[in-house]
N, CA, C, O and CB atoms as a CASP TS submission, in Angstrom:
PFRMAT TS
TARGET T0000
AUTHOR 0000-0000-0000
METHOD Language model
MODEL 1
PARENT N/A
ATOM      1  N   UNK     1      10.754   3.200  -7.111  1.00  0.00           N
ATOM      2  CA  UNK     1      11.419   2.276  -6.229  1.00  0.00           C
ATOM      3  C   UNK     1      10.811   0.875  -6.354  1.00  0.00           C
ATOM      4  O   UNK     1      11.559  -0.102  -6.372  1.00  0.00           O
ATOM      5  CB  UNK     1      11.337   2.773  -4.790  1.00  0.00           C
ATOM      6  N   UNK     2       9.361   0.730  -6.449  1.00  0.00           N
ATOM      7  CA  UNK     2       9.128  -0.512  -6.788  1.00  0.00           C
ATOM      8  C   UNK     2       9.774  -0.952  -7.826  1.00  0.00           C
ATOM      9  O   UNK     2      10.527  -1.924  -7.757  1.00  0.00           O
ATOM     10  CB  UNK     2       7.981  -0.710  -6.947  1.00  0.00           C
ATOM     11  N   UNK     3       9.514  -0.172  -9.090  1.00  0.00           N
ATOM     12  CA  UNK     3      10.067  -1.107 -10.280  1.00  0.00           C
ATOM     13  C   UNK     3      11.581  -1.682  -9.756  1.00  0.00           C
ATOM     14  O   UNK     3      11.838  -2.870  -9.946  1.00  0.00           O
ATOM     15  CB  UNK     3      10.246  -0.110 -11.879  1.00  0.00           C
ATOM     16  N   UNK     4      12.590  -0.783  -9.080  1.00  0.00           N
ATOM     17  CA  UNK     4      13.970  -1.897  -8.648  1.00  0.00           C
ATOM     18  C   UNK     4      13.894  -2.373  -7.350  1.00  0.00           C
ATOM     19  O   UNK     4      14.836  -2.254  -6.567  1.00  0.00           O
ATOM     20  CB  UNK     4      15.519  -1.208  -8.671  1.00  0.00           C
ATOM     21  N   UNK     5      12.672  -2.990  -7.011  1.00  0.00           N
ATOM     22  CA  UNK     5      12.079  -3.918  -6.284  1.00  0.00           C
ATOM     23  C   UNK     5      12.100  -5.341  -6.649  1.00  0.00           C
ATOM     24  O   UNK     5      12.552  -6.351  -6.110  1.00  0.00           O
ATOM     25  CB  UNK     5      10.929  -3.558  -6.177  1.00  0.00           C
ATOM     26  N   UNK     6      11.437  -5.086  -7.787  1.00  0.00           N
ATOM     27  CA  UNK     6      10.510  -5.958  -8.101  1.00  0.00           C
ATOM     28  C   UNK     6      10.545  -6.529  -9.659  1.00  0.00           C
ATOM     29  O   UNK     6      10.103  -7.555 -10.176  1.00  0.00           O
ATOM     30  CB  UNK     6       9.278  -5.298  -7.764  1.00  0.00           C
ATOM     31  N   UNK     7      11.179  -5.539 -10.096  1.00  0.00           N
ATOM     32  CA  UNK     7      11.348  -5.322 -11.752  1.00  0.00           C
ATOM     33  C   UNK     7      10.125  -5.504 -12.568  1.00  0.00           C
ATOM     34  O   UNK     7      10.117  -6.213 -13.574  1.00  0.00           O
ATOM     35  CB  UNK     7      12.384  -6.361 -12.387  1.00  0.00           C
ATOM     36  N   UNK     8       8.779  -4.666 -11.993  1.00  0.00           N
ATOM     37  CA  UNK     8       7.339  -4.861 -12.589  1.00  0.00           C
ATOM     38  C   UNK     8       7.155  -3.300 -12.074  1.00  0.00           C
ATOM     39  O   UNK     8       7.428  -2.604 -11.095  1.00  0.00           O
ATOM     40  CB  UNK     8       6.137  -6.311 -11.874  1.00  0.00           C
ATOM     41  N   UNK     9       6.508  -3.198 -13.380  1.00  0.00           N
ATOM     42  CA  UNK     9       5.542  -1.772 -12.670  1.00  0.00           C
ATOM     43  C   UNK     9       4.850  -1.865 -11.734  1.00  0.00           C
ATOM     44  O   UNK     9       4.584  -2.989 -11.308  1.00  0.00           O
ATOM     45  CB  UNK     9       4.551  -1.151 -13.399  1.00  0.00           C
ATOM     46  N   UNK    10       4.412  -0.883 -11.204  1.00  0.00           N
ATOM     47  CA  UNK    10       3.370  -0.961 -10.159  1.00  0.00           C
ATOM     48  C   UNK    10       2.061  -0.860 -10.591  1.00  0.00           C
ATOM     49  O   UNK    10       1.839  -0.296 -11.662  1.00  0.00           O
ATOM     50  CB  UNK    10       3.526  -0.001  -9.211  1.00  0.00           C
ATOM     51  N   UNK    11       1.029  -1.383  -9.832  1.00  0.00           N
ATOM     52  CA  UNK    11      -0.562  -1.468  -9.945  1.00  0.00           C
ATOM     53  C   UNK    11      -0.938  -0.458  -9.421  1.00  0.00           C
ATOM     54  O   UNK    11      -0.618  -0.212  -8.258  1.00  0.00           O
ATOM     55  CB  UNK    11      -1.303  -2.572  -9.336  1.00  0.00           C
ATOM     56  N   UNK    12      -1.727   0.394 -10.165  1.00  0.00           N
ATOM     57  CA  UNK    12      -2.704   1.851  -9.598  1.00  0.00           C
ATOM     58  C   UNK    12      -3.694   1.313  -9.767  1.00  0.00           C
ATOM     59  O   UNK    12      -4.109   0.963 -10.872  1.00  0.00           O
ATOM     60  CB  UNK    12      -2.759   3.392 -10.330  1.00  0.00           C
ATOM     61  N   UNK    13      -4.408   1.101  -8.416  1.00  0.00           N
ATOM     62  CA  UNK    13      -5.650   1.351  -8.609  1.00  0.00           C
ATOM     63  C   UNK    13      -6.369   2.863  -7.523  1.00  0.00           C
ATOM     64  O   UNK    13      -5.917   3.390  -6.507  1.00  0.00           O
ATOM     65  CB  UNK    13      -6.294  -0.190  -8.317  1.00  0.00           C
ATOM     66  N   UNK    14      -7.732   3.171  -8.405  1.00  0.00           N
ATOM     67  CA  UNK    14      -8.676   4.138  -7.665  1.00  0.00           C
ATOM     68  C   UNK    14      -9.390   2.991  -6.979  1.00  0.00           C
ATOM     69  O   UNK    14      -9.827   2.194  -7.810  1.00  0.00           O
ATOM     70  CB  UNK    14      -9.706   5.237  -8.648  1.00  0.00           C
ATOM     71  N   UNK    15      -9.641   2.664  -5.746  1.00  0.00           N
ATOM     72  CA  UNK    15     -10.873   1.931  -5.174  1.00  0.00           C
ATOM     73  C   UNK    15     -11.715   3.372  -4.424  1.00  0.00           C
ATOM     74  O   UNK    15     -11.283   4.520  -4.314  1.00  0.00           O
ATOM     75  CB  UNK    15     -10.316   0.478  -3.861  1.00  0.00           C
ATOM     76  N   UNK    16     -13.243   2.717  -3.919  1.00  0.00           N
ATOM     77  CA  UNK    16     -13.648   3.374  -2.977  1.00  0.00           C
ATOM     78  C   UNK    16     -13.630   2.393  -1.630  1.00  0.00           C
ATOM     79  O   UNK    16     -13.974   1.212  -1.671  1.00  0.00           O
ATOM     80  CB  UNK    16     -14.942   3.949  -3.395  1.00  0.00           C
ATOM     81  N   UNK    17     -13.149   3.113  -0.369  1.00  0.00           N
ATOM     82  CA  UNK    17     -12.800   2.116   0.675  1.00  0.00           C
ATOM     83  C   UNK    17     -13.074   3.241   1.756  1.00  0.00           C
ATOM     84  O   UNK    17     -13.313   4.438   1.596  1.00  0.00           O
ATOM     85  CB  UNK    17     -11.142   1.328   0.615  1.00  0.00           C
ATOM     86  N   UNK    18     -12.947   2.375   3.067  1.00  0.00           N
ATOM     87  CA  UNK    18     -12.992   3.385   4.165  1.00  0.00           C
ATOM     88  C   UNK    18     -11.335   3.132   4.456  1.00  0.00           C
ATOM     89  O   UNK    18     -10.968   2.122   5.056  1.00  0.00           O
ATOM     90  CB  UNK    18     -14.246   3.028   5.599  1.00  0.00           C
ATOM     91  N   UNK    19     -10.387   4.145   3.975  1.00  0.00           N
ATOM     92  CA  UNK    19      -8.940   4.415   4.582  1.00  0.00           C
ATOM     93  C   UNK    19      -8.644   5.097   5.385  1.00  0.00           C
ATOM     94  O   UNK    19      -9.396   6.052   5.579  1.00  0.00           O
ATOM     95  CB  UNK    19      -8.162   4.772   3.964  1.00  0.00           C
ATOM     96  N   UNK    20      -7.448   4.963   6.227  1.00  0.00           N
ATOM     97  CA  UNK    20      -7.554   6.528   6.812  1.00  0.00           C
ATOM     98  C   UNK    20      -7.300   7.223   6.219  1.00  0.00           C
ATOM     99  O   UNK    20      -7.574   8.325   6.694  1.00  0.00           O
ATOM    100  CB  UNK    20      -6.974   6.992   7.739  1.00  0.00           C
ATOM    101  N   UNK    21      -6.716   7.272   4.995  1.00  0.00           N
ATOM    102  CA  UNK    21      -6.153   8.027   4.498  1.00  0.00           C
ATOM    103  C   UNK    21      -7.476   9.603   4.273  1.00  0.00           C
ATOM    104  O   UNK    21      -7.442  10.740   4.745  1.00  0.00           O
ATOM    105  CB  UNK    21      -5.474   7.146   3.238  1.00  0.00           C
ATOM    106  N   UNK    22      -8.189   9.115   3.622  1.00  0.00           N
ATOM    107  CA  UNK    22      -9.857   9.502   3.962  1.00  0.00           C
ATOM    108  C   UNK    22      -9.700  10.772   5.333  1.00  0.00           C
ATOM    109  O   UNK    22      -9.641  11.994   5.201  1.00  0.00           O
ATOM    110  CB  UNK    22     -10.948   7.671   4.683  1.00  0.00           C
ATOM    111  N   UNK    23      -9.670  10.099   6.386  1.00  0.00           N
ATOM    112  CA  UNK    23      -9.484  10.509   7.493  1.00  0.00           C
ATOM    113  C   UNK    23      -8.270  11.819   7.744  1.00  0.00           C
ATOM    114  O   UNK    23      -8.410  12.962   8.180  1.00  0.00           O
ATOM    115  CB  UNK    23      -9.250   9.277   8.134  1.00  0.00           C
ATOM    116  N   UNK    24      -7.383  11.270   7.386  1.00  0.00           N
ATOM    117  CA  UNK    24      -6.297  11.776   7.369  1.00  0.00           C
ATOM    118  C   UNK    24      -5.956  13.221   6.851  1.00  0.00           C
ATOM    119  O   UNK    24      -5.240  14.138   7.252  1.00  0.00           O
ATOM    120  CB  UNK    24      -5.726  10.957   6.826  1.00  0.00           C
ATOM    121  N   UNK    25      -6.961  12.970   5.559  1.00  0.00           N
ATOM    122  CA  UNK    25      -6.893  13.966   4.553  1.00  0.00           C
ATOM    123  C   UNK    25      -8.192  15.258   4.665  1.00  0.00           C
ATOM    124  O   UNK    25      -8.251  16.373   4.147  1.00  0.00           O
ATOM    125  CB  UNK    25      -6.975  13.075   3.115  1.00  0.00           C
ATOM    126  N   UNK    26      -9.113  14.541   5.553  1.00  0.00           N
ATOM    127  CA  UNK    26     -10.314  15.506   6.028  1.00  0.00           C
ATOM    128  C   UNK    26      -9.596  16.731   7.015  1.00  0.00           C
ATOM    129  O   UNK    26      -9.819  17.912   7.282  1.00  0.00           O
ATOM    130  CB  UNK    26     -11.600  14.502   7.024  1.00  0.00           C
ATOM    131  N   UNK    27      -8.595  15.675   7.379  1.00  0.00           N
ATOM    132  CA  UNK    27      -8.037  16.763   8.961  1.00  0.00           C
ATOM    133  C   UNK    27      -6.502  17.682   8.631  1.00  0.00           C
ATOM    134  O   UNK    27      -6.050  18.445   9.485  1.00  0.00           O
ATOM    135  CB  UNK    27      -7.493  15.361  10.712  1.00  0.00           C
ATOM    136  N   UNK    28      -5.944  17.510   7.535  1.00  0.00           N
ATOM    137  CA  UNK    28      -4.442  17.478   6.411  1.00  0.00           C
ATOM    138  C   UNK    28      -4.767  18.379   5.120  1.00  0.00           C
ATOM    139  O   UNK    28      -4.184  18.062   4.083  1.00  0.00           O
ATOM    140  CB  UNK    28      -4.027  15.632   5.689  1.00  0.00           C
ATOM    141  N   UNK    29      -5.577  19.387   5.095  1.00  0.00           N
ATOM    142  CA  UNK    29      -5.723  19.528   3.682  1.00  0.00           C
ATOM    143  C   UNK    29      -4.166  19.615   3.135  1.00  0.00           C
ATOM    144  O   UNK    29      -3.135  19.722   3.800  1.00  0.00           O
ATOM    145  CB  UNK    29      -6.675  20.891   3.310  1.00  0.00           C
ATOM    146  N   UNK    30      -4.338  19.533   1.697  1.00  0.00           N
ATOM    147  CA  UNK    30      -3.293  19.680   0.848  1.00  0.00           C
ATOM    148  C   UNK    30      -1.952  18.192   0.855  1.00  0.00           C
ATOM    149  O   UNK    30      -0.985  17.954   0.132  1.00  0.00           O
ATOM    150  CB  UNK    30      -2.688  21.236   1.382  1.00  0.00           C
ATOM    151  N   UNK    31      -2.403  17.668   1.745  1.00  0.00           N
ATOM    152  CA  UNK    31      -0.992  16.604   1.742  1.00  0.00           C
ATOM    153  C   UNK    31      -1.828  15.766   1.419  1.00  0.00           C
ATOM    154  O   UNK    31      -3.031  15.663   1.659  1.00  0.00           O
ATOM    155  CB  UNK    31       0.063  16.184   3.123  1.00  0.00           C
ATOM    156  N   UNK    32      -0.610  14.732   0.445  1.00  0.00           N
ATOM    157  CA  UNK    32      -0.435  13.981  -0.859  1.00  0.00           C
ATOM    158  C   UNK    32      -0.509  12.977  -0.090  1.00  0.00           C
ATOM    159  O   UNK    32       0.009  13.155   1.012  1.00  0.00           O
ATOM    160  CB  UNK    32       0.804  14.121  -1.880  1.00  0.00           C
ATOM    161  N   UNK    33      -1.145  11.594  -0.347  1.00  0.00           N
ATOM    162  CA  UNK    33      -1.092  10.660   0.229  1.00  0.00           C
ATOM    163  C   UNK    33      -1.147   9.287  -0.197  1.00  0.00           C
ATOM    164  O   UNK    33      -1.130   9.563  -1.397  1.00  0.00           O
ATOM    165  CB  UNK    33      -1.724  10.877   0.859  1.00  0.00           C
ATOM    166  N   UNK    34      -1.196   8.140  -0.186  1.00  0.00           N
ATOM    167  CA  UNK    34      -1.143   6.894  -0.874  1.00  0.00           C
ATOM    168  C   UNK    34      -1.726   6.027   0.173  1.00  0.00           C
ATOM    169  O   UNK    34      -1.749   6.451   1.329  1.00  0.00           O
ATOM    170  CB  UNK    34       0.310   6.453  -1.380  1.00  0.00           C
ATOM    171  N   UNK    35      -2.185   4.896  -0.099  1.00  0.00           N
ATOM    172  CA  UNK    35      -2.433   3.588   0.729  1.00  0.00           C
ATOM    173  C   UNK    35      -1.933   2.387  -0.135  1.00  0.00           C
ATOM    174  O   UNK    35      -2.050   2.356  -1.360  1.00  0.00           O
ATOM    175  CB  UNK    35      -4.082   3.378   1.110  1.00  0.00           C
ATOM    176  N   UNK    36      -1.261   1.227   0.754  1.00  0.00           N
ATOM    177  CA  UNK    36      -0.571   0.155  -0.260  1.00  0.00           C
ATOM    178  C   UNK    36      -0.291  -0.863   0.742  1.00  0.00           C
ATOM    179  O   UNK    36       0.360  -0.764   1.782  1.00  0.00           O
ATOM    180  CB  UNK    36       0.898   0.663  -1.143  1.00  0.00           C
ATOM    181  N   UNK    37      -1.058  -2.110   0.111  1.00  0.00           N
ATOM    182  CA  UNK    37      -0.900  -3.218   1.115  1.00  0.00           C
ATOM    183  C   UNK    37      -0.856  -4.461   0.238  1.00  0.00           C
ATOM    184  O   UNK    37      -0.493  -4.313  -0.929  1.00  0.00           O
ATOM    185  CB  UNK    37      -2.126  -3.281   2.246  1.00  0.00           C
ATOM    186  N   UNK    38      -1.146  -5.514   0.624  1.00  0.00           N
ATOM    187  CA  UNK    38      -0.942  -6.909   0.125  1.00  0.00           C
ATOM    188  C   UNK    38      -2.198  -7.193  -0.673  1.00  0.00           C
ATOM    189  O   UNK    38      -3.157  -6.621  -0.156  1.00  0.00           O
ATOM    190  CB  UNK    38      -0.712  -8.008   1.328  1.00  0.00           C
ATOM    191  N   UNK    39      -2.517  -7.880  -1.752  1.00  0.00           N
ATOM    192  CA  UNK    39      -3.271  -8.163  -2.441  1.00  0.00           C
ATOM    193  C   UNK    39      -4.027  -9.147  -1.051  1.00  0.00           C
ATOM    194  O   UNK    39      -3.620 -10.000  -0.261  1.00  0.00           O
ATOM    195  CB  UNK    39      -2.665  -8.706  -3.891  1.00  0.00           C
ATOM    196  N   UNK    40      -5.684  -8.251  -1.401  1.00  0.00           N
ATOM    197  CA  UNK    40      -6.466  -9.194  -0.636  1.00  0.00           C
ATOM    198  C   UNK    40      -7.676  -9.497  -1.701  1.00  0.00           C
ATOM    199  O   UNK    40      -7.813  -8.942  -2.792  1.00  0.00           O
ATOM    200  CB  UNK    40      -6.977  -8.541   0.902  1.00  0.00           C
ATOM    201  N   UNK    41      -8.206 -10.128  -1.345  1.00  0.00           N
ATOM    202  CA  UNK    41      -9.581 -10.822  -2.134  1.00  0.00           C
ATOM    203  C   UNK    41     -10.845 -11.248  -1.365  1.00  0.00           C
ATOM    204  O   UNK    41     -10.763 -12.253  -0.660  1.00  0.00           O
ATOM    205  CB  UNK    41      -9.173 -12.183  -2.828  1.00  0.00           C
ATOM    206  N   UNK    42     -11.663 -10.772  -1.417  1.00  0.00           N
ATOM    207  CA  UNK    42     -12.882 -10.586  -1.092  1.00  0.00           C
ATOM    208  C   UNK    42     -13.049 -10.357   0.126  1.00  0.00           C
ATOM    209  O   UNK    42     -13.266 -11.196   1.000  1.00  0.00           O
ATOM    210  CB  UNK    42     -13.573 -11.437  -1.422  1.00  0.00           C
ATOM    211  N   UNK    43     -12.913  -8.688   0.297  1.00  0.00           N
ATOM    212  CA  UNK    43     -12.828  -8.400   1.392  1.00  0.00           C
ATOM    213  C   UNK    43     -13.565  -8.312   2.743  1.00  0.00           C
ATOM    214  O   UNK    43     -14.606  -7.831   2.297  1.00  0.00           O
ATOM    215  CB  UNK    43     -12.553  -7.747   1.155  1.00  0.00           C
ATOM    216  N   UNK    44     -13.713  -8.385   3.609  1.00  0.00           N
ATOM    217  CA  UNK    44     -15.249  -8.021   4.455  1.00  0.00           C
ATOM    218  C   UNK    44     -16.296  -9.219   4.630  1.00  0.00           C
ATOM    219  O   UNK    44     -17.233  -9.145   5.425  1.00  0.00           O
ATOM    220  CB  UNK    44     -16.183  -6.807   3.546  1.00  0.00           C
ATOM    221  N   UNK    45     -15.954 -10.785   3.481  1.00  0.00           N
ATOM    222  CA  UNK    45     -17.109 -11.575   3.433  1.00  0.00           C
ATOM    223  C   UNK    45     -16.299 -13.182   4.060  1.00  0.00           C
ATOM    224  O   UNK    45     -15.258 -13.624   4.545  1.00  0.00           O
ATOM    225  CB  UNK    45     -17.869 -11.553   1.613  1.00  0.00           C
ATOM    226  N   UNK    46     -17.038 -13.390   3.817  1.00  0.00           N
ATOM    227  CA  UNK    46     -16.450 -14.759   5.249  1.00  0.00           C
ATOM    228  C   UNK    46     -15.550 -15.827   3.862  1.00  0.00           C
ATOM    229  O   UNK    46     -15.115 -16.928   4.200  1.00  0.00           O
ATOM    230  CB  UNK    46     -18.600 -16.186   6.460  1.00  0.00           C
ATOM    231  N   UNK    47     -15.340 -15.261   2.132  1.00  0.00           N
ATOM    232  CA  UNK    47     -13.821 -15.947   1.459  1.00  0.00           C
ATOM    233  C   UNK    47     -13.011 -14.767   1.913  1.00  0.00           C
ATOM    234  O   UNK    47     -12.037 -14.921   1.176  1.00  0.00           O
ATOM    235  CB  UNK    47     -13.678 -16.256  -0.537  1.00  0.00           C
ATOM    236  N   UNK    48     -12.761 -13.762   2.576  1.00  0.00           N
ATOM    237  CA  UNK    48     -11.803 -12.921   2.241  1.00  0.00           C
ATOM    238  C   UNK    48     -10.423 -13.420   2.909  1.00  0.00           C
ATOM    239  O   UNK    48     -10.245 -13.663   4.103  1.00  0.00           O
ATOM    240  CB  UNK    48     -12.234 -11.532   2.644  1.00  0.00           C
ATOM    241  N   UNK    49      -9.615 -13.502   2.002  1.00  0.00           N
ATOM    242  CA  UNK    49      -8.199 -13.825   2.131  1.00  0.00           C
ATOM    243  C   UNK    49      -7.399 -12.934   1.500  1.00  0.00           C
ATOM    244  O   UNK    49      -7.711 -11.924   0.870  1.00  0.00           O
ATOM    245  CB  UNK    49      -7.878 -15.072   1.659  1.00  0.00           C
ATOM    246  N   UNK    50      -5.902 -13.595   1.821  1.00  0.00           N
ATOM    247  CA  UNK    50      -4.941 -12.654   1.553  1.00  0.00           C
ATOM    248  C   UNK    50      -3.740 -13.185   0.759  1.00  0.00           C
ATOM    249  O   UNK    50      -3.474 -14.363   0.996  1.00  0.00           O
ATOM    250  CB  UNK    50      -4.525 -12.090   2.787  1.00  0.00           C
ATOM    251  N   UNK    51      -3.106 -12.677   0.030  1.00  0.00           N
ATOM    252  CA  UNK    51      -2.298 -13.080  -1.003  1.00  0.00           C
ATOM    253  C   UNK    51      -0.658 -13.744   0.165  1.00  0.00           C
ATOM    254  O   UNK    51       0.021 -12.745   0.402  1.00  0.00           O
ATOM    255  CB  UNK    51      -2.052 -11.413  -2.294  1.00  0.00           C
ATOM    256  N   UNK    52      -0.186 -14.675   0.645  1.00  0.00           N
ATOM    257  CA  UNK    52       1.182 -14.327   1.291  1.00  0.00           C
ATOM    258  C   UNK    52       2.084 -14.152   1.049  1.00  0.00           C
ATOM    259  O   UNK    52       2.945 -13.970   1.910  1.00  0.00           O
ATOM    260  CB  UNK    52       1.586 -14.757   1.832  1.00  0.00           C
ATOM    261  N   UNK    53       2.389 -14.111  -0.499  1.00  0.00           N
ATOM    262  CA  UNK    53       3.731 -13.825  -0.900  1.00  0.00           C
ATOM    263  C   UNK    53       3.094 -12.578  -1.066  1.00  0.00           C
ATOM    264  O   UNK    53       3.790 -12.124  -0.157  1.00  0.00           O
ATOM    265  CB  UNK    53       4.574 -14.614  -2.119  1.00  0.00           C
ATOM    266  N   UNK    54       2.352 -11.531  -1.422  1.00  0.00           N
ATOM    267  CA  UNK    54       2.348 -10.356  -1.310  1.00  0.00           C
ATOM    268  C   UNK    54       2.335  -9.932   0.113  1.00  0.00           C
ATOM    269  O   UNK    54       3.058  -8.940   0.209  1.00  0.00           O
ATOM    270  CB  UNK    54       1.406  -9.919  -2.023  1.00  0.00           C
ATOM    271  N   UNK    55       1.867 -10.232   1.157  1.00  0.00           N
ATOM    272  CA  UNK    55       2.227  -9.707   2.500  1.00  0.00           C
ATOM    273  C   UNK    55       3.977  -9.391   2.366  1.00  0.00           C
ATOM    274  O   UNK    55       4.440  -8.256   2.476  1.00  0.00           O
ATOM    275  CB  UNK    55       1.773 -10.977   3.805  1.00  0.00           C
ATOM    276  N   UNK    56       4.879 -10.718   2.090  1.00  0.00           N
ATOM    277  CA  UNK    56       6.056 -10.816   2.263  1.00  0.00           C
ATOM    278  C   UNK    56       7.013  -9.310   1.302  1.00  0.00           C
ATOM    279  O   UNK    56       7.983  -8.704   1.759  1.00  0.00           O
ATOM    280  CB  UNK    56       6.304 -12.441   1.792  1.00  0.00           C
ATOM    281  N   UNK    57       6.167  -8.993  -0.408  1.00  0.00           N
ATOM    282  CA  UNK    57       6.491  -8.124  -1.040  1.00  0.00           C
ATOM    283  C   UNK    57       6.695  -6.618  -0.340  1.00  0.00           C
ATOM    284  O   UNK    57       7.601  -5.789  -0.430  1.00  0.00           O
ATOM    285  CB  UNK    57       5.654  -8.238  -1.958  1.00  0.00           C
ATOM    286  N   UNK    58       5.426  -6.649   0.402  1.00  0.00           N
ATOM    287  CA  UNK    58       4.648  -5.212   0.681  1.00  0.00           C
ATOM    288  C   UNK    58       5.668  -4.971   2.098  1.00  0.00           C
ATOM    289  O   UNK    58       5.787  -3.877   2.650  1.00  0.00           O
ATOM    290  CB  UNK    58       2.507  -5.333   1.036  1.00  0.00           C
ATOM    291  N   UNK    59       6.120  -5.796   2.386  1.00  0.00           N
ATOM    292  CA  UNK    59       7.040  -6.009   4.068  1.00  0.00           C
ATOM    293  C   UNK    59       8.799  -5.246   3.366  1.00  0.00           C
ATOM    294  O   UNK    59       9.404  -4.223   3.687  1.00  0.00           O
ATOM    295  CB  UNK    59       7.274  -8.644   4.774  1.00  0.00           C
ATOM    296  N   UNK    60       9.040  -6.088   2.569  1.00  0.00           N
ATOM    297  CA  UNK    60       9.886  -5.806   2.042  1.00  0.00           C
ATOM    298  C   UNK    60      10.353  -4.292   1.039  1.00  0.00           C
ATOM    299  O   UNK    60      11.422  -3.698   0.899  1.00  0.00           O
ATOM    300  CB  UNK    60       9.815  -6.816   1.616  1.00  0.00           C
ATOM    301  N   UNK    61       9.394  -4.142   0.655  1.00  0.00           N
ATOM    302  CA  UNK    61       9.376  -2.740   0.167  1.00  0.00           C
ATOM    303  C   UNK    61       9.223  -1.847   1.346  1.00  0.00           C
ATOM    304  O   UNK    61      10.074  -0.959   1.408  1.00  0.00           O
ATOM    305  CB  UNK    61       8.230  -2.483  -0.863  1.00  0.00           C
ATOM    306  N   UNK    62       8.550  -1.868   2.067  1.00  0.00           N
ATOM    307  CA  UNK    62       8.158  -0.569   3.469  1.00  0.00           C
ATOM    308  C   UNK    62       9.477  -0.216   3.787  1.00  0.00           C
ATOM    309  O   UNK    62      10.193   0.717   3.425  1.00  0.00           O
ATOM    310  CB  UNK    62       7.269  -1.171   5.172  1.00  0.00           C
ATOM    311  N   UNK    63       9.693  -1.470   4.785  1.00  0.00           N
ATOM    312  CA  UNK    63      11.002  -1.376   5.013  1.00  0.00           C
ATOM    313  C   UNK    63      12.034  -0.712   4.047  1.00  0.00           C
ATOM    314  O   UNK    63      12.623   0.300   4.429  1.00  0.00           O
ATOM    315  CB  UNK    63      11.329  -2.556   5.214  1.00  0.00           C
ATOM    316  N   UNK    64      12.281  -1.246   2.797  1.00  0.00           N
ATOM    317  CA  UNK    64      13.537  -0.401   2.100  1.00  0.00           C
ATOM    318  C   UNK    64      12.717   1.020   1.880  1.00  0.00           C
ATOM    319  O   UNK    64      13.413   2.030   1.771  1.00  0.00           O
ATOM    320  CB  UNK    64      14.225  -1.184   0.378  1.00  0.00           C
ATOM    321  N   UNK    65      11.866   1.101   1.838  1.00  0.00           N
ATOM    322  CA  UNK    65      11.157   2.423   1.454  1.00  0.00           C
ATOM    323  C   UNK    65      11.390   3.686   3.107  1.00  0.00           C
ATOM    324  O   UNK    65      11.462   4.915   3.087  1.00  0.00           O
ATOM    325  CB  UNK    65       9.072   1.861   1.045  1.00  0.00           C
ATOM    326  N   UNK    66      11.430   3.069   3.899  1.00  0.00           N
ATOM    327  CA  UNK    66      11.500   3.481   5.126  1.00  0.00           C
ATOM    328  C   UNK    66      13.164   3.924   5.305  1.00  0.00           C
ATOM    329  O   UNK    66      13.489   4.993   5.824  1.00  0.00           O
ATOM    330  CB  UNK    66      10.914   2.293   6.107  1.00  0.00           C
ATOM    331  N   UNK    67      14.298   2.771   4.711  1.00  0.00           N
ATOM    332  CA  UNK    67      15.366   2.927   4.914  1.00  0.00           C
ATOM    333  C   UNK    67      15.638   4.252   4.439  1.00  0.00           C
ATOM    334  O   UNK    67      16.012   5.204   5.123  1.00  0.00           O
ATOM    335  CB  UNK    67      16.025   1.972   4.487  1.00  0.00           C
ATOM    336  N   UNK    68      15.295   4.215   2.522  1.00  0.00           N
ATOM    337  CA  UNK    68      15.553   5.734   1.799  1.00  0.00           C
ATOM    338  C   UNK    68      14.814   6.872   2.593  1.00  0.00           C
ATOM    339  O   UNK    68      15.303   7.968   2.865  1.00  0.00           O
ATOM    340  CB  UNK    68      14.918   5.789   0.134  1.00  0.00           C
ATOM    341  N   UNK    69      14.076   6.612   2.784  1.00  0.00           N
ATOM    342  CA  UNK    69      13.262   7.951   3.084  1.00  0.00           C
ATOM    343  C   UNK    69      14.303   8.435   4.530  1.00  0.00           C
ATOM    344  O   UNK    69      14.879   9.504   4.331  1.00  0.00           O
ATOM    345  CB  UNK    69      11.194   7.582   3.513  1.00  0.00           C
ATOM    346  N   UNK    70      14.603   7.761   5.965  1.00  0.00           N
ATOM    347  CA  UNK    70      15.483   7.733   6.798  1.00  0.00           C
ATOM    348  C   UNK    70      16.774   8.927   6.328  1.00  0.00           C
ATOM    349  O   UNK    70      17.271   9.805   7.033  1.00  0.00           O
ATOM    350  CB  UNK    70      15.857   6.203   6.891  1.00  0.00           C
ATOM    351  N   UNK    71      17.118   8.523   4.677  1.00  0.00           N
ATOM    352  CA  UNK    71      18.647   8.805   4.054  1.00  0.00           C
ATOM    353  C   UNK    71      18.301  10.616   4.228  1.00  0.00           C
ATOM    354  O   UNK    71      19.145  11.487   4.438  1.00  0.00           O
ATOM    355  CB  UNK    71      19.017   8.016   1.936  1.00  0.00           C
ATOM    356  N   UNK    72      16.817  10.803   4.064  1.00  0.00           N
ATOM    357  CA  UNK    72      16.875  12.081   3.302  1.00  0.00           C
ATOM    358  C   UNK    72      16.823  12.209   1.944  1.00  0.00           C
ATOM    359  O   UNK    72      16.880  13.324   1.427  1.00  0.00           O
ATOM    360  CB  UNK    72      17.890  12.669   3.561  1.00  0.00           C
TER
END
């Protein structure tokens, strides 16, 4: 769905982070999970900022991602 988003592949990355997903998955065994947000940059330190046209991307995808999923 991204790629007819966006017409770019998508970026995988592995980070290590505190997600919930983390959380989520301690208390969930077996379910599949993802985390996906806006390009940020230097996180946690007094440059950390945030990309805003990726806020605007990541808004826009949820949503249509939310619509399909809604369809069934």
């Amino acid at each position: 769905m991204w790629r007819e988003l966006s017409g770019a592949e998508p970026e995988i990355n592995v980070i290590h982070a505190g997600l919930e997903c983390g959380v989520i998955g301690d208390r969930i065994a077996g379910m599949e999970m993802i985390s996906l947000g806006p390009t940020i940059r230097d996180p946690h330190s007094p440059r950390e900022r945030v990309s805003l046209g990726s806020v605007g991307r990541t808004y826009d995808f949820l949503v249509k991602l939310l619509a399909r999923l809604a369809q069934g």
